[in-house]
C-alpha positions in Angstrom: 77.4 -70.8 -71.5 76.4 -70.4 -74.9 75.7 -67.3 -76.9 71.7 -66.3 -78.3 72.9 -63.6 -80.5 76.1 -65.6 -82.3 73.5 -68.5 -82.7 71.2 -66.2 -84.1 73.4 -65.0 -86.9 74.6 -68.3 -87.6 71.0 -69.6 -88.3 70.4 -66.3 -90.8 73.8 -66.9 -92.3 72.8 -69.9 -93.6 69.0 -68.6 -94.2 70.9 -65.7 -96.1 72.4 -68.7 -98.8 69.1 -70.3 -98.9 71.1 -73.1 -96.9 67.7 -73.7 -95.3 67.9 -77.3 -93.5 71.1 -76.2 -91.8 69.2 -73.2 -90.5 66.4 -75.2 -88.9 68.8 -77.5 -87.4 70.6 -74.1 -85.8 67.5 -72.8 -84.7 65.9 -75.5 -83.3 69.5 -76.2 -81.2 68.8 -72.5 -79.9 65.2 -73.7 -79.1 66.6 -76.1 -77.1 68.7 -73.7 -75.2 66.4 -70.7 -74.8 63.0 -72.5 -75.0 62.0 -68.9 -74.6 63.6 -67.1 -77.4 60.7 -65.5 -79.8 63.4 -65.0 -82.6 64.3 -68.3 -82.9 60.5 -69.7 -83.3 60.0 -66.9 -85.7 63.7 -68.0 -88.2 63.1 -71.3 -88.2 59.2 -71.1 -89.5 60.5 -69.0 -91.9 63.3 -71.5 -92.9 60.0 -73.9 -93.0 57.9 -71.9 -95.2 60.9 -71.9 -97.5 61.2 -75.3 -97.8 57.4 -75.9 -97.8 57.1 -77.5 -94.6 53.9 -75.7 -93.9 52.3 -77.3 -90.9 56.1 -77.4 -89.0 56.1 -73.3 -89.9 52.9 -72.5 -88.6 53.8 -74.5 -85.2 56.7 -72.2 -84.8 54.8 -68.8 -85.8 52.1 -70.1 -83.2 54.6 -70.6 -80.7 56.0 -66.8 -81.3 52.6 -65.4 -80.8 52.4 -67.1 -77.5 55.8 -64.6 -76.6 54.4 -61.7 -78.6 50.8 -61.7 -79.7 50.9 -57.9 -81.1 53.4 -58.7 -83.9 52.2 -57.8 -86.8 54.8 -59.5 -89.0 54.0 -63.0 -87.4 50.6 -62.7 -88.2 51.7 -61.9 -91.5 53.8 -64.4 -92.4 51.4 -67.0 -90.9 49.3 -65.2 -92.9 51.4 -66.0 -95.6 51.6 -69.7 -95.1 48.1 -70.3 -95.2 47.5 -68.1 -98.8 50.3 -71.2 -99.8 48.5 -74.0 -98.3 44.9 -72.7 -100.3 43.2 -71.7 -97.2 42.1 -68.8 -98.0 40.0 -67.8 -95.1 42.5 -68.7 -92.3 44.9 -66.7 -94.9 42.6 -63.4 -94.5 42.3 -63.4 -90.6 45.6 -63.3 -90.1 46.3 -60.7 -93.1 43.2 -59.0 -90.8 45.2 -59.2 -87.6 48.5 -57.8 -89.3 46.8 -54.5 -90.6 44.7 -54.3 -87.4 48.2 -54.1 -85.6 49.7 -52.0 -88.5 47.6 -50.8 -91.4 51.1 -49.5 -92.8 51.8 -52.4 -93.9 51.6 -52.6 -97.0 52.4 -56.1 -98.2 49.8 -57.3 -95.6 47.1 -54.8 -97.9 48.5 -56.7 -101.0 48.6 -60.6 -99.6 45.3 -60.4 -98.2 44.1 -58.6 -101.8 45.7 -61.9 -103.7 43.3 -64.1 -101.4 40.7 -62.2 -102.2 42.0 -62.1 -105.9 41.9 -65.7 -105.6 38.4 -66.1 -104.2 37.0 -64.1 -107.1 36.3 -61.1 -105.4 37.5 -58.5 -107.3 36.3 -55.7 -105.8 37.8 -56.3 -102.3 41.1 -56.9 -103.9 41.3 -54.2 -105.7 40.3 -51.6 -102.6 43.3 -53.7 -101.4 45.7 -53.2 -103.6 44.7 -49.7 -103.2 45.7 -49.5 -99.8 49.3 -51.4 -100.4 49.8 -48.5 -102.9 48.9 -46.1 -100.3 51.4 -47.4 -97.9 54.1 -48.1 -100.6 54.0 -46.3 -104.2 57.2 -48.1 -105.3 56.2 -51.8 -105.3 56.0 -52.8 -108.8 54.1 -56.5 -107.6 51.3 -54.2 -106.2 50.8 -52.4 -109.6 51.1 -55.6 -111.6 48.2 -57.3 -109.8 46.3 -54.3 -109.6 46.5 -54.6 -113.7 45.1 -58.1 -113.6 41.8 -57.0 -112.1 41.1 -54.0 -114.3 42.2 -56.2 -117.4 39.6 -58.9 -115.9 37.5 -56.0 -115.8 37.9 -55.5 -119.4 39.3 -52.3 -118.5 42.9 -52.6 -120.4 43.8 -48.8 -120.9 43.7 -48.9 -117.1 45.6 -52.2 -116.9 48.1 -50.8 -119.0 48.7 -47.8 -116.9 48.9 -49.9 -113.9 52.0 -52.1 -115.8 53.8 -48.8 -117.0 53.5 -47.7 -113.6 54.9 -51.1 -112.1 57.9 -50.4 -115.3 58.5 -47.0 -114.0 59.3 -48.5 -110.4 61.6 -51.3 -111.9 62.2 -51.4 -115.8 63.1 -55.3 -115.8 59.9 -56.5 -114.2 59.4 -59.5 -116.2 55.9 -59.8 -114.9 55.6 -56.4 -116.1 56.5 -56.5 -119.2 54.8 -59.8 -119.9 51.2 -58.4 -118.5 51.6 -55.4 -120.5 52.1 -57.5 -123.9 48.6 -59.7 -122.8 47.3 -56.0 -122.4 48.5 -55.1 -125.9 47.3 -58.1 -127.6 44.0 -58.0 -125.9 43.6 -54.3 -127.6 45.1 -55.0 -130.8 48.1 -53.3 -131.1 50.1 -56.5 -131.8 53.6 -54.7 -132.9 53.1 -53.0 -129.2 52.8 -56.9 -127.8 55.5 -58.4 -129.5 57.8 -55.6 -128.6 57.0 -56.7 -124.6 57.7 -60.4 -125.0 60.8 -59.4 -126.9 62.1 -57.6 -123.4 60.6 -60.5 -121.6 62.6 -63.0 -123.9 65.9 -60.9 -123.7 65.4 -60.8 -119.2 64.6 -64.4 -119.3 65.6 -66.3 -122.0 63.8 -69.8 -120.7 60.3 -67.9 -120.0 58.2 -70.4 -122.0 55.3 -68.6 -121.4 56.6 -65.8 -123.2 57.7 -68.0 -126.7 54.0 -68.7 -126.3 52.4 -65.5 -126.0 54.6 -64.2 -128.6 53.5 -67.0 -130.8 50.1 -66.5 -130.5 50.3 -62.9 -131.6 52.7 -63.8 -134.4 49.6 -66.5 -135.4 47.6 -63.6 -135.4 49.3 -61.6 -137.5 50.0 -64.4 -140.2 53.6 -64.4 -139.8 53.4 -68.1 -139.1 56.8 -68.7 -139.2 58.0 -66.7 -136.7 55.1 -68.8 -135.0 56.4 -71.6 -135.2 59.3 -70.8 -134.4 58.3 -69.5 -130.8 56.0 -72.5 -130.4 59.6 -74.5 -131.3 61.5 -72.6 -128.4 58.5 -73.1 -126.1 59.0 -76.9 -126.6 62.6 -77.0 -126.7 62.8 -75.5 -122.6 59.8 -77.2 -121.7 59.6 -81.0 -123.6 56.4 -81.7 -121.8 54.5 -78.7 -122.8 51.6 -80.0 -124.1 50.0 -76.8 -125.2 52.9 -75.9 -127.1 52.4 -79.3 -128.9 48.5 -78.0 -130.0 49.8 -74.7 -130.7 52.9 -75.5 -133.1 50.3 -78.5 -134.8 47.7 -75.8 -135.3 50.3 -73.4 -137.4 51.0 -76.3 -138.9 47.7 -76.7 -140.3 48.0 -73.3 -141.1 50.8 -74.1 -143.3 49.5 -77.3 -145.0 51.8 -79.8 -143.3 49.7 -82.1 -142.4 52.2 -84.9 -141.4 54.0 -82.2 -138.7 50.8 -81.5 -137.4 49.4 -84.7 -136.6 52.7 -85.2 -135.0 52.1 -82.5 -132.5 48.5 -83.4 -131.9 49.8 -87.0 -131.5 53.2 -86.2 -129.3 50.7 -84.1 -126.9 48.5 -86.4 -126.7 51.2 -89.0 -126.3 52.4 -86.7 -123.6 48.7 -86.1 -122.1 46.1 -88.7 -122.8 43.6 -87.2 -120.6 44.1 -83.7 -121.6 41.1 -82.6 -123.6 42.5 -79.9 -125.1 45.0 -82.3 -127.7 41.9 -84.1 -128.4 40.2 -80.9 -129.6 43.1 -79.4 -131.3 43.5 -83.0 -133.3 40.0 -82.6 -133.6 39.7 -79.1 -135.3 42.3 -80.2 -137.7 40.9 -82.9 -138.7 37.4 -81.2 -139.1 39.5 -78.4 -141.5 40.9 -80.7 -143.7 37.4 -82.9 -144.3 38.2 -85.7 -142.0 34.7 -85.4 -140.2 34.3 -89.1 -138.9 38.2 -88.4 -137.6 36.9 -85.2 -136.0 33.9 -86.6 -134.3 35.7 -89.3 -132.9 38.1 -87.2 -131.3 35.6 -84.4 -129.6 33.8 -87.7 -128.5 36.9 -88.5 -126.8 37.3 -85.0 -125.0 33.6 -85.3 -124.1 33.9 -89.2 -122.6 37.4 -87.0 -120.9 35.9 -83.7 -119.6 32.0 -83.6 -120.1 31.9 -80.0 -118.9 34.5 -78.9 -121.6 32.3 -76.5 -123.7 35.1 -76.4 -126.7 34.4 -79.7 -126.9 30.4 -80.0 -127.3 30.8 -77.0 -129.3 32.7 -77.9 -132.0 31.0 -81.8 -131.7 27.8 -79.5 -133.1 30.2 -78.0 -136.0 30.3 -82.0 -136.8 27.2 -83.2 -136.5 25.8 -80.0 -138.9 28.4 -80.6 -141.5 27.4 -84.6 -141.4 23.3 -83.4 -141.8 22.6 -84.6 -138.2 20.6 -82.0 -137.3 19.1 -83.2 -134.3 22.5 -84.4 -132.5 23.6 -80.6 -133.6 20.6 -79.0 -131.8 21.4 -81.3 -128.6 25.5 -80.0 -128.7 24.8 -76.8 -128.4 21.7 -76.7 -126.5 24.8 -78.8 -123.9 26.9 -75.5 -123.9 24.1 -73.2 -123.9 23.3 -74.6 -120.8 26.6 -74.0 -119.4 27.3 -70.8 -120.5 24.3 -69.0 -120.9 26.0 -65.9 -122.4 27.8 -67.4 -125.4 26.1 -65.4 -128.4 28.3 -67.9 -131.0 26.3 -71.3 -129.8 22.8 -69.2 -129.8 23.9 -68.1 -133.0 24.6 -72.0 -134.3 21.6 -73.3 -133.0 19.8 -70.7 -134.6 21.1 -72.3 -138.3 20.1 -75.8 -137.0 16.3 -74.7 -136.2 16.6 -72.8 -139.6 17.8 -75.9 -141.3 14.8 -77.6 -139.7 12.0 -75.2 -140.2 11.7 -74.0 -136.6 11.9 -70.7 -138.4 10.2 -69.1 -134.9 12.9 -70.4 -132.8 15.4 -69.5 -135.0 14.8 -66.2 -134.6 14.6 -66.4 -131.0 18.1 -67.3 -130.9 19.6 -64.7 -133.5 17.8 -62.2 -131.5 19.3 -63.8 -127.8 22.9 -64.4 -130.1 22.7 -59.8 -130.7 21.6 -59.3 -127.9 24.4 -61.0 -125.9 26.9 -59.6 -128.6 25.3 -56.2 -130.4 28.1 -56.8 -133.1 28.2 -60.3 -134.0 28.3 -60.1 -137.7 26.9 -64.0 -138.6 24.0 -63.5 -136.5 22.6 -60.2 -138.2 23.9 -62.5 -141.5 21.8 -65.5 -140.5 18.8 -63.5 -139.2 19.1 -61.5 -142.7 18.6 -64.9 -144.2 15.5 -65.7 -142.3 13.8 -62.4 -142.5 14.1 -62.7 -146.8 12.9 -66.1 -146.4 9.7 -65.1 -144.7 9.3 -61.9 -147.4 10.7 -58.9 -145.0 12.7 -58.0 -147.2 13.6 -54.5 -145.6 14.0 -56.4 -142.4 16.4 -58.6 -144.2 18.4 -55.7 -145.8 18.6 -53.8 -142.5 20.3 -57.4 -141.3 22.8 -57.5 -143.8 24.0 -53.5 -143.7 24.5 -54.6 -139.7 26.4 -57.2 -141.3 28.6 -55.4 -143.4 28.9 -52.2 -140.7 30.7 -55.2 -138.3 32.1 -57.6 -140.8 33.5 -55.5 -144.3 34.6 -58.2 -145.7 31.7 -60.4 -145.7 31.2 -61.6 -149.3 28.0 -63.5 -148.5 26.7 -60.3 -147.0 27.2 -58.4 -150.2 26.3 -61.3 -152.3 22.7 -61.6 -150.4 21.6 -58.4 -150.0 22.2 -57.8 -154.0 19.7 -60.4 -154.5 17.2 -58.7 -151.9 17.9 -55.7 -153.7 17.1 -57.2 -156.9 14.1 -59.1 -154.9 12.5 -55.2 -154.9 13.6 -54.2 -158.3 16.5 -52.2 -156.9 19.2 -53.1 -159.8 21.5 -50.3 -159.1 21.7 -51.1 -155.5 22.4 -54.9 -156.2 24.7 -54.3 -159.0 26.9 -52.4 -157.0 26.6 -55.2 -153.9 27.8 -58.0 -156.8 30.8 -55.6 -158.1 31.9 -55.0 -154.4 31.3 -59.0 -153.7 33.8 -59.6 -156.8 36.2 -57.4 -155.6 36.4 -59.2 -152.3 36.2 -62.4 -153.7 39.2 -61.1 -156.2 41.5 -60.1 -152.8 40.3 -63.6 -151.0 41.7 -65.5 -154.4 44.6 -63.3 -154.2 45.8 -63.9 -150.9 45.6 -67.7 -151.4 47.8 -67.6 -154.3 50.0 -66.1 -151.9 50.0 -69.1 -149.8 48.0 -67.9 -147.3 45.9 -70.7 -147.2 42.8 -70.8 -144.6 42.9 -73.6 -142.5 42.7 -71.5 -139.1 41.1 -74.0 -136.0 40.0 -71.3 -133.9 37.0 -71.8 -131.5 34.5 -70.9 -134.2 34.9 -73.3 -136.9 31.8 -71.9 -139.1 33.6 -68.6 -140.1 31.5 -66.1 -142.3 32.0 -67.8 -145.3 30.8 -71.0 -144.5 27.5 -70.5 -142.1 24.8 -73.3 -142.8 22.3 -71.9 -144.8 
């Protein structure tokens, strides 16, 4: 005679210190037994699950329902296994089932709103993660992945409540903390950001994405040692981290050292020769420091790699403009315009090239489509500015250059070209106070190079103010 309930606590013991192999062989003993007992089933697909044995678990949470088809938490937890197998559908019905059978439940509200979270749809997750809240106010997971939507909705003040909320229910959430300072960053209170990956750093010291995010904001905010020192730590716990490789050779560039840069770009690449992104980053850096055959070659590479990758044709067009191929330029960004219809930077680009080549009409068209996307990008009013003067509306090219300087204050060339309209329509004091103020900029920018802070930054947009093809 043996007995159920011993076995039963034997095989959670040893679930209890994650001792999951052992479990499954207890349980499936007391399957053996009892081919009837639900509880058993139920144990041992969870010792499954554990161990990733996916299809075995959702044998044995099949084989409960056939004993108890209204339990909610099977459905659940089958539920469950599917969201970690990626089938997303299967993953909602039985997330469906579970709150038909208990709409209390609130982590069946919140799995089922990650599927959805998953599939894109934002909206259903969020009336999701609603619900979970409803049932439970004191799960700080719920609040966390409520913040992602609203910060994918671009609305981060909202995000942000959502993580202090998530803090207030547990003040080490690591997820938390690391969510809010991505929150922070994304609004521009970088002291704010840096103060959250500091608690995130001190909870768990090995969090690499956390060296990184901090890193980035410390890039940011031109304390590039403290960079790359992050970048350093990010490496050190993770040797195979490949975008911590393009990071730390990008600061590098920053800093003028050329030879530890290429030895990133060339370690990640080493480490990833089909990732696309070391190509680019090599790329970029060699494209700042005048290597443009270097450059091209590289972004060819990423192209040949990934011919979807945007980055990649994008800054292929930087290349082709700066080596007076015109025509190749027009075709690289007329690539990413197609696939990404809404990126006001490439309309913007393209727009120099047709300017460069006399298609003054289309030019235009694509300033106006570049504004339109992105009513405060500064170079397009600049380069529209330009156009406008060169077809003799000069007001039109003056009311270009004031939207200019209203989103860019510190655009030199701005200043500098709308004293010469000024002067254009005999408006000396006007222009003579536009060259004073360009000096004084042009002063600072001398300044702060003296300083060391030398401007070699590879961001996305390689052009910059000072440097747009006219």
């Amino acid at each position: 005679m043996f007995d159920e309930k011993e076995i039963l606590h034997l095989g959670l013991e040893h679930i209890r210190r994650k001792e999951y192999d052992q479990a499954i062989v207890v349980f499936s003993r007391l399957i053996e037994l009892s081919p009837k007992c639900g509880q058993a089933y139920f144990h041992c697909g969870n010792a499954y699950e554990q161990i990733g044995k996916y299809d075995q678990a959702i044998e044995c949470y099949t084989r409960v329902l056939k004993f108890a088809p209204k339990e909610s938490a099977v459905h659940f937890h089958r539920g469950c296994v599917w969201q970690k197998k990626g089938v997303s559908r299967k993953a909602i019905e039985e997330f469906d089932l579970a709150i038909k059978l208990n709409a209390n439940d609130s982590l069946s509200w919140y799995h089922r709103g990650m599927v959805y979270f998953s599939l894109g749809e934002m909206d259903h997750a969020f009336g999701d993660y609603n619900k979970s809240i409803a049932c439970d106010a004191t799960d700080p997971d719920v609040y966390v992945a409520r913040g992602l939507v609203h910060v994918l909705k671009k609305e981060i003040e909202a995000a942000i409540a959502d993580y202090d909320r998530a803090l207030k229910c547990d003040p080490n959430h690591v997820k938390a903390h690391g969510n809010r300072g991505n929150a922070m960053e994304a609004k521009g209170d970088f002291e704010e950001a840096i103060r959250e990956y500091d608690h995130v750093v001190e909870l768990n010291p090995l969090d690499q994405r956390a060296y990184m995010n901090r890193g980035y904001v410390h890039f940011l905010m031109e304390n590039h040692e403290k960079s790359l020192a992050d970048y350093t730590k990010a490496i050190e716990i993770g040797q195979k981290n490949v975008k911590a490789y393009c990071c730390r050779g990008s600061v590098y560039v920053k800093l003028n050292n050329t030879r530890k840069a290429f030895e990133d770009f060339e370690q990640a690449i080493l480490l990833a020769p089909k990732n696309t992104e070391a190509y680019i980053s090599r790329g970029q850096a060699r494209l700042a420091m005048g290597d443009k055959e270097g450059a091209l070659e590289d972004f060819n590479h990423a192209i040949d790699i990934e011919p979807d990758n945007t980055k990649a044709w994008y800054n292929r067009g930087v290349i082709h403009a700066k080596m007076g191929d015109l025509s190749q330029a027009l075709l690289d960004y007329t690539e990413v315009i197609e696939r990404i219809p809404d990126d006001a930077a490439s309309y913007c680009y393209r727009g120099v090239i047709h300017t460069r080549m006399g298609n003054i009409e289309k030019a235009i068209k694509d300033y106006d489509r570049s504004i339109e996307i992105d009513p405060e990008y500064a170079i397009a009013y600049y380069n529209r500015g330009l156009v406008m003067r060169f077809r003799g509306q000069y007001k039109q090219a003056i009311e270009n250059f004031n939207e200019t300087i209203r989103f860019n204050p510190v655009s030199i060339l701005a200043y500098q070209n709308r004293a010469v309209t000024f002067s254009i329509l005999g408006e000396k004091e006007k222009a003579q106070s536009d060259i004073l103020q360009a000096e004084e900029l042009l002063h600072r920018q001398k300044a702060k190079r003296l300083k060391g802070d030398q401007d070699a930054h590879i961001g996305a947009e390689l052009f910059g103010d000072d440097v747009v093809l006219t």
